[in-house]
N, C-alpha and C positions, 0 to 999 in steps of 0.2 A: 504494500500500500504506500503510495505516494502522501497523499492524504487522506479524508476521510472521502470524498468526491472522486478520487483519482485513484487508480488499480494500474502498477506497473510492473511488466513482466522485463526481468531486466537482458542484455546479452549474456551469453552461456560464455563468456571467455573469462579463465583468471587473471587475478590480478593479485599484488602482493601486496601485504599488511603494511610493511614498508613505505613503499609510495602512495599509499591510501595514507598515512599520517602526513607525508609530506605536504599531500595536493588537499589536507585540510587546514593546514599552518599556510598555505599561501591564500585559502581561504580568505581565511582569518585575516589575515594582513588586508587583503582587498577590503574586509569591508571595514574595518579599523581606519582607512584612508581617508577618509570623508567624502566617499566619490557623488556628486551629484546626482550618476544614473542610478546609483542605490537611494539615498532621501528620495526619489520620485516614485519608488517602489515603494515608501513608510508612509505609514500615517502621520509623520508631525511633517511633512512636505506642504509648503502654503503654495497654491495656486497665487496664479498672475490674473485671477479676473475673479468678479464680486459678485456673493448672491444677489445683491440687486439687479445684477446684467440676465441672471440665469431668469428671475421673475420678470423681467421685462421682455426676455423670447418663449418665455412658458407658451404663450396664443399660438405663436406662430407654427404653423402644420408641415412646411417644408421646407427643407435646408438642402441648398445648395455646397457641397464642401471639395473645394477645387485647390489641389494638391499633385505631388506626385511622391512616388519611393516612401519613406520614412514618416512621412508628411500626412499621410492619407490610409496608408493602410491598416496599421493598428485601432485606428476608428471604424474600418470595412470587418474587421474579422468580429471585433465588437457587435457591429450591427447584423450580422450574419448570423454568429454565433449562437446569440442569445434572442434574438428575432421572435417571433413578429413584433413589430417596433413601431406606436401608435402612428409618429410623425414619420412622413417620407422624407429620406435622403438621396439626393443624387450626388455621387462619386464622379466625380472630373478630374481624373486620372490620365487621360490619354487624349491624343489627338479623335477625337468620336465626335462625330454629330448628334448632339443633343439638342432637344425642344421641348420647351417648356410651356405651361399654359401662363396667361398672365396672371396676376396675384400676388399679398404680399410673402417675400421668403426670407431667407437669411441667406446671406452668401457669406460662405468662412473662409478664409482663404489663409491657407497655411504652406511658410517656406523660411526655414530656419533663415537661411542666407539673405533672402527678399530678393534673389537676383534668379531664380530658378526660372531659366528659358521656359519651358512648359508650362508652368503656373503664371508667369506674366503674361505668355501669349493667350492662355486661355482664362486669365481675369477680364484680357483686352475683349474679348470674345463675349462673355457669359454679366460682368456686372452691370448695373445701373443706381442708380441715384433712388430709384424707389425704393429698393431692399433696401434690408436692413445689413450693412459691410461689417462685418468685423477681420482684420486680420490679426496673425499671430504669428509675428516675424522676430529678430533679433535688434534690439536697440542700439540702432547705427544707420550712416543713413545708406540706401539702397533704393533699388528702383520704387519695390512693393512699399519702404517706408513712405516714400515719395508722392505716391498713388494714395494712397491711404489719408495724408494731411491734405491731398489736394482734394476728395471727396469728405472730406471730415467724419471717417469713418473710426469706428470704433478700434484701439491697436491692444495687443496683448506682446506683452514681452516675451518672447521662445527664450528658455533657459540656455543661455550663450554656454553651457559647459556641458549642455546634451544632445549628441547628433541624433538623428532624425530616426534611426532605425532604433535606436533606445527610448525615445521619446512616448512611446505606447500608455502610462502612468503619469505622463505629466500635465501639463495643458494639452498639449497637443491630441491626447487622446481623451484626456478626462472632460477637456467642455464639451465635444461632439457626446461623447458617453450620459454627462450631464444633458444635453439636451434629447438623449432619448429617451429620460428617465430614469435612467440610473446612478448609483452613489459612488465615487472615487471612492471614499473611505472603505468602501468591500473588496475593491480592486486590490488596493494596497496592503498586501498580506507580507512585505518583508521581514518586519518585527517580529514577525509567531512562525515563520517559513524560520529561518536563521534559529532560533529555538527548538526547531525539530528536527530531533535525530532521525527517524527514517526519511524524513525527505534530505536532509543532508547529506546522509549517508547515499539517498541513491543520488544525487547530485554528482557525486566525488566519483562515486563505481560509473555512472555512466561515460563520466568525463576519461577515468583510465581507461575502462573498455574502449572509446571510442578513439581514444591514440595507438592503441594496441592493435585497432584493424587497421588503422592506417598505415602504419609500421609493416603489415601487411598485403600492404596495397589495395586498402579498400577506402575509396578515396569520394565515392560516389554515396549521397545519405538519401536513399529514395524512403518519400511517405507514401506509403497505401492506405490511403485516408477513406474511411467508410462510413463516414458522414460528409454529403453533401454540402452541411450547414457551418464548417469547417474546412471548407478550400481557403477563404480568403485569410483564417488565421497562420496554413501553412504555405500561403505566398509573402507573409509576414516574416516566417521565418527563413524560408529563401532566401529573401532581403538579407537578414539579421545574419546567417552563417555565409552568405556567397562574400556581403561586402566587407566581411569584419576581418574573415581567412583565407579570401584569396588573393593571396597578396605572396611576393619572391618567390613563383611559379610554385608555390604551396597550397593546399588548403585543403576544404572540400566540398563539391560541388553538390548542393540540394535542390533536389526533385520532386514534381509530386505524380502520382499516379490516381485519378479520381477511380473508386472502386464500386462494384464489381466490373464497371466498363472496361477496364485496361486486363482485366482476366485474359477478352480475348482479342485482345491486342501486343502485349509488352509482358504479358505474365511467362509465355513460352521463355523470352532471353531471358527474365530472371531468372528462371529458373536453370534454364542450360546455356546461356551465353557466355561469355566472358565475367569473371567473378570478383567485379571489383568495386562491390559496393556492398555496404549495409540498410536495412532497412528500420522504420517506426509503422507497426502496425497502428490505428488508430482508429478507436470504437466508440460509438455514443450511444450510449443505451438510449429509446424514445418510449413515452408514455403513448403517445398517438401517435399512430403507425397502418396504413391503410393495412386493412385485412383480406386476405383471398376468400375469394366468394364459392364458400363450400358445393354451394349444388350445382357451381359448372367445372368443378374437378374431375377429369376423368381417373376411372380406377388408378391406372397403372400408375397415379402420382398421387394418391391418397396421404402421402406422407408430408404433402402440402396443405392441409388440411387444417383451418384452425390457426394456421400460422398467419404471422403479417410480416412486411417488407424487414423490419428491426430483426425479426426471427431468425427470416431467410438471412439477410445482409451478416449477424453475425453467426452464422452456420458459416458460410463461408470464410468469415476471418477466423473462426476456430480451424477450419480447414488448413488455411493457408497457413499457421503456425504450424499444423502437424507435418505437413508437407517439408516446409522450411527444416523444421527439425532434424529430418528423415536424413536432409539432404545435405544438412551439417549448412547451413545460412544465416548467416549470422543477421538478429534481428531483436529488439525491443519492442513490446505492445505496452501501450497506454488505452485504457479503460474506464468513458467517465461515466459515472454511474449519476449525476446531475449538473443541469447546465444552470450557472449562475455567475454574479458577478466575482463571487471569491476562489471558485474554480478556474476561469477563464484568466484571474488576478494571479493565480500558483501556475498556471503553463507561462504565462508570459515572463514572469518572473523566474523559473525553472531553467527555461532555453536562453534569458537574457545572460544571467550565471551560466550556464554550461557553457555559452558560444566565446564570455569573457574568460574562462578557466582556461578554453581550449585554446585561442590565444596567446594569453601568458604562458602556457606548457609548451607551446610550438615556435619560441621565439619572436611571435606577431603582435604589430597593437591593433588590438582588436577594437580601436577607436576610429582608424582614419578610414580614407577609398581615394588613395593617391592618383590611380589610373583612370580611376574616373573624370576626373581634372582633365585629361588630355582630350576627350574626346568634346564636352563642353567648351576648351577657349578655340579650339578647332573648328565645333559648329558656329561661332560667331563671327570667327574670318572668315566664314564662305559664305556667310551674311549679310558679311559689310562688302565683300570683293561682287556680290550679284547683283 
């Protein structure tokens, strides 16, 4: 057990007592540091915006939230995860044609740096003077700051000492979260997580085991994620482990495979392709779960009978671990047995710690995305040269 919500089956590989005391003394030290991305995971972390802001968009039905990367997703897996979600959100992430009906919204507009090409060009795109603007940029001046005093819109200070794929706990996730109705304070489970031993304990085991396959050349982390309702939390952490480790032609590259569709698709190479990767099985137990319609069963499959999709869906993830097993595949299952704000508050916080552990052990700061620098002042010279 992870926690009381969360059932985790860990990798079948050893590890020595030894280095399990060491990778809990560097623990220790990390959170002894006063690191920012950790307060934004506790409850004594004070937000950069005021309950009177939050009563003043309670009315409002629809929120426009135009972001990219780091920026927007930990608010997407949020509203996915724990979904249906009274107020509609539209997610402006990408280059996409959207249309909206008229009326009033709120448009959010989130970008650590306030210079992020996609989020400027699709502010230029999607705002107006009748919303209601809020951004939540870093205090300095920048384009998005710029924008923002010229329309007199509402500014939130982005924590200048948390990048954007950690930022899931802070404003960045917590006012979107706040406006769907839900409470930061449940999210931020650091203080009682740090306190427990079996979650720490599988914290530190999964961090060795996951050096240990790497050492081995398993270098690819695929989720076979079997709830639907949980894609956009594990395109969060794609984000979270691609930008943090791969970095001096190192790291490891995470995948997700939506299930049972990729069975028959991708399920064949994992299983006999080239073996150079580990997996996270990943299960949501559902309360309401459509049911198969008993009297158009025919005989030969009676043993569908009674059952509904949640049934069927983890038959097969039980499956795929025996299989895995069989085959010697190296794999961890997470099993949440309820979705809520303090569940959802222990994965985020789980993976933000594993992905920083696994950093520091592999010589990497698992804070910057130097590389990514080059391909941005790149796209502005061919901007300015057209």
């Amino acid at each position: 057990m992870l926690t009381k919500n969360i059932k985790i089956k860990n990798f079948s590989v050893k590890i020595s007592s030894i280095k399990k005391k060491q990778f809990f003394k560097l623990l220790n030290n990390l959170i002894r540091n006063n690191n920012q991305i950790f307060f934004s995971m506790g409850r004594g972390y004070k937000d950069k915006y005021t309950k009177k802001l939050i009563s003043k968009l309670k009315k409002i039905k629809e929120i426009n939230l135009i972001g990219i990367g780091g920026s927007i997703l930990g608010a997407k897996a949020i509203y996915n995860f724990l979904g249906p979600i009274s107020k509609k959100f539209n997610f402006i992430d990408n280059f996409s044609k959207y249309s909206f009906k008229k009326g009033k919204k709120i448009n959010l507009i989130i970008s650590k740096s306030g210079n992020t090409l996609e989020t400027i060009t699709n502010s230029n795109i999607y705002l107006n003077k009748s919303c209601k603007n809020i951004f939540i940029t870093e205090n300095k001046k920048s384009y998005l700051m710029d924008l923002a005093n010229k329309l007199k819109a509402e500014i939130i200070y982005h924590n200048n000492y948390i990048g954007g794929r950690y930022s899931v706990l802070s404003e960045v996730g917590m006012l979107p979260a706040q406006l769907m109705g839900f409470k930061p304070e449940k999210f931020r489970r650091f203080n009682d997580l740090i306190k427990n031993k079996k979650f720490l304990n599988n914290l530190v085991e999964n961090v060795l085991k996951i050096l240990i396959l790497r050492k081995k050349n398993k270098t690819n982390s695929i989720v076979l994620n079997y709830d639907e309702n949980s894609h956009e939390l594990f395109l969060w952490y794609q984000q979270l482990v691609a930008e943090s480790l791969g970095k001096k032609s190192r790291g490891i590259l995470p995948m997700i495979s939506e299930m049972p569709r990729d069975n028959h698709s991708l399920m064949q190479y994992y299983l006999d392709g080239t073996q150079n990767h580990f997996f996270t099985l990943f299960f949501a137990k559902e309360k309401k779960s459509k049911k198969i319609i008993n009297n158009s069963i025919l005989k030969t499959h009676n043993y569908l009978k009674y059952k509904n999709l949640n049934d069927i869906l983890y038959s097969q993830f039980c499956a795929t671990q025996n299989v895995f097993l069989k085959k010697k595949i190296p794999f961890r299952s997470l099993i949440i047995s309820k979705k809520n704000e303090e569940t959802l508050g222990e994965l985020f916080t789980f993976f933000i710690l594993e992905t920083i552990l696994l950093g520091k052990a592999m010589n990497l700061n698992p804070f910057d995305q130097p590389a990514v620098e080059l391909i941005k002042r790149d796209t502005v010279k061919y901007l300015k040269s057209t």
